[in-house]
N, C-alpha and C positions, 0 to 999 in steps of 0.2 A: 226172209222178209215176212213171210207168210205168219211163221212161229210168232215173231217179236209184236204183229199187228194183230195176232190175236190176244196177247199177251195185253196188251195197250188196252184192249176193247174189254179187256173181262177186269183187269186189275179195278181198285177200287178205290175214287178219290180219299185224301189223304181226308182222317178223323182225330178233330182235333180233344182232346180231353183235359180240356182248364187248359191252365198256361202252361204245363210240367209233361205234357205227352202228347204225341203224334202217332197215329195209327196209319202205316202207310201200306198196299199194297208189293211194293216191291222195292231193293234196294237203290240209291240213290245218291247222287255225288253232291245237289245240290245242297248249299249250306242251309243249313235252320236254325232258329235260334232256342231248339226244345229240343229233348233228347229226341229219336225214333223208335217205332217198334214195326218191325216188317212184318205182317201176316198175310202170304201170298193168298190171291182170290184163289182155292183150290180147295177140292175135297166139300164136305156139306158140313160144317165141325164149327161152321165160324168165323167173320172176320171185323167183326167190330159193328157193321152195317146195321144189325138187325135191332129194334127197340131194345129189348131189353139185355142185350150185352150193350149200348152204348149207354143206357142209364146204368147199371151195373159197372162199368166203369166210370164215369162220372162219379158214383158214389164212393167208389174207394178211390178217386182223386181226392175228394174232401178228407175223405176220412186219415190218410195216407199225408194231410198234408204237414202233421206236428211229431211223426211216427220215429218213434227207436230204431235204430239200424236193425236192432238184434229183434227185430217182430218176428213171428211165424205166422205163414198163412195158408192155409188148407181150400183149396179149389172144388169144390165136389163137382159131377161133369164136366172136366174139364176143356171136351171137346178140342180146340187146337192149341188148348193152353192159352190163352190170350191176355184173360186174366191173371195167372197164375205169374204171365211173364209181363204185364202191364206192370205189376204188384213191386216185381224185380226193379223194375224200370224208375220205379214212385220210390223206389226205397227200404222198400221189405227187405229184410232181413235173409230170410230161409221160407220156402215155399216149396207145399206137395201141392201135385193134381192127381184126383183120382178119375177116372174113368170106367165102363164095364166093357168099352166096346175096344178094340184093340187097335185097329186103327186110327181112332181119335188119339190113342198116346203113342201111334207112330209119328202125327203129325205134332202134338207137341213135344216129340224129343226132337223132329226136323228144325221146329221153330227155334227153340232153345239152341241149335247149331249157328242156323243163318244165323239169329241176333248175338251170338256169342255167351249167351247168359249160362253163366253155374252158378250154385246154389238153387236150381230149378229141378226137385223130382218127379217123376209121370210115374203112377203105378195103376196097373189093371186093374181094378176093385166092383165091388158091389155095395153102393155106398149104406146101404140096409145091413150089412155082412160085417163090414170093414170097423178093424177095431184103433181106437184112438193111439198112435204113439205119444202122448203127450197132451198136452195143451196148445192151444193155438189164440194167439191175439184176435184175428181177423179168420173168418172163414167165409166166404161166397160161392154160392150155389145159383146158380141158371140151370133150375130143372120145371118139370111139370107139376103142378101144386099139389095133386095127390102124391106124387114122391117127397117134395117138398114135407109138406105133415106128416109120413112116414118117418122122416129121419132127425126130424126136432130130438127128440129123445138125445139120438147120437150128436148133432148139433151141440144139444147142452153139455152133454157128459167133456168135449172135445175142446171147449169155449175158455177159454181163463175169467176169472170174474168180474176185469174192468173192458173183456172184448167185446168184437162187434161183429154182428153178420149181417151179410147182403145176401139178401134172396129178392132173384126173381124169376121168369117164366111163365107170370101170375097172369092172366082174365081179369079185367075190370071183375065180369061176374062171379069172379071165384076167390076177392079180395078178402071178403069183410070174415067168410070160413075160413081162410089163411091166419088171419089178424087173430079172429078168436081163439085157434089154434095155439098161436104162439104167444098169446096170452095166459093161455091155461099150462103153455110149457116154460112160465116163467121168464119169459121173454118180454121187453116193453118196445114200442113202435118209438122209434124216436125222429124219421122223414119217409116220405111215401113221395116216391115221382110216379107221376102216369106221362104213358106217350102212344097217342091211339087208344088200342085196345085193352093194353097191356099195361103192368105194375111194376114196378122195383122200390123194396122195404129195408131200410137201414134200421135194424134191433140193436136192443142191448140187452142185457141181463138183469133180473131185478134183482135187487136186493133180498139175502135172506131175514125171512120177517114182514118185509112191507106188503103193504096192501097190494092187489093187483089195479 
């Protein structure tokens, strides 16, 4: 009794993302009229709660909402996979998460079990290191803004030419050096949420040629 009533106390009301996803803390019999995604309160990796993974989700609801089954989508931190497995849930096609730390892709290959989802890869990486398989429609990052502008470079080379990236992790105060950043890496701001402190920036690619 003791187990399940702390169970109760830590789990984490249910987070709703648009009309298409449910973020729920733990399994559940009751009906809903939206798929689910279980990500137990557990481990420090993530569960939807925090600003900017629930703006970061929220942005690939939008974005995810006219999306090809065959998308690819590249996770960078991907902490408990949330995203990576949100992504699955929204419709994505095929998804990697990378991670450096190894327990973050313990818990998202746990995740990836409880919800059942395949098509969901975890690999241990250094996302500065890590070299592109491919191209990727979508890629989202929830890092910190100096690694964030580190990995634009790899970001671009990995992007397909009509994709979209989610970054966020951002400081109000550390916005507008992110923006010019991804400005200078060929990147265009096309919606910025703030919540609190914090930022989340849906890009796109510019054109080769166009102005910036």
């Amino acid at each position: 009794d003791w187990w399940h009533a702390l169970q109760r106390k830590t789990a984490h009301p249910p987070i709703r993302i648009g009309r298409r996803l449910e973020i729920v803390g733990e399994p559940s019999n009751k009906s809903t009229d939206k798929p689910q995604l279980v990500i137990p309160a557990a481990g420090a990796f993530g569960t939807g709660e925090h600003a900017t993974t629930a703006m970061s989700l929220r942005l690939l609801e939008e974005v995810t909402r006219n999306s090809a089954r065959g998308w690819r989508l590249l996770d960078a931190g991907t902490g408990t996979g949330i995203l990576a497995l949100a992504a699955r849930r929204l419709g994505v096609g095929e998804v990697l998460g990378i991670d450096d730390d190894p327990r973050a892709i313990t818990h998202a290959h746990q995740n990836a079990r409880l919800n059942h989802i395949v098509r969901a890869r975890f690999v241990r990486a250094d996302i500065l290191r890590w070299k592109p398989d491919g191209r990727y429609d979508l890629i989202t990052a929830n890092l910190f803004s100096e690694l964030l502008i580190a990995a634009l470079p790899i970001f671009r080379r990995a992007l397909r030419a009509e994709g979209r990236l989610i970054v966020s992790g951002i400081l109000r105060e550390q916005n507008e050096e992110l923006v010019q950043a991804l400005r200078d890496g060929s990147f265009t701001l096309e919606k910025q949420r703030n919540r609190g402190k914090w930022v989340a920036l849906l890009c796109g690619l510019r054109a080769v040629g166009s102005a910036g």
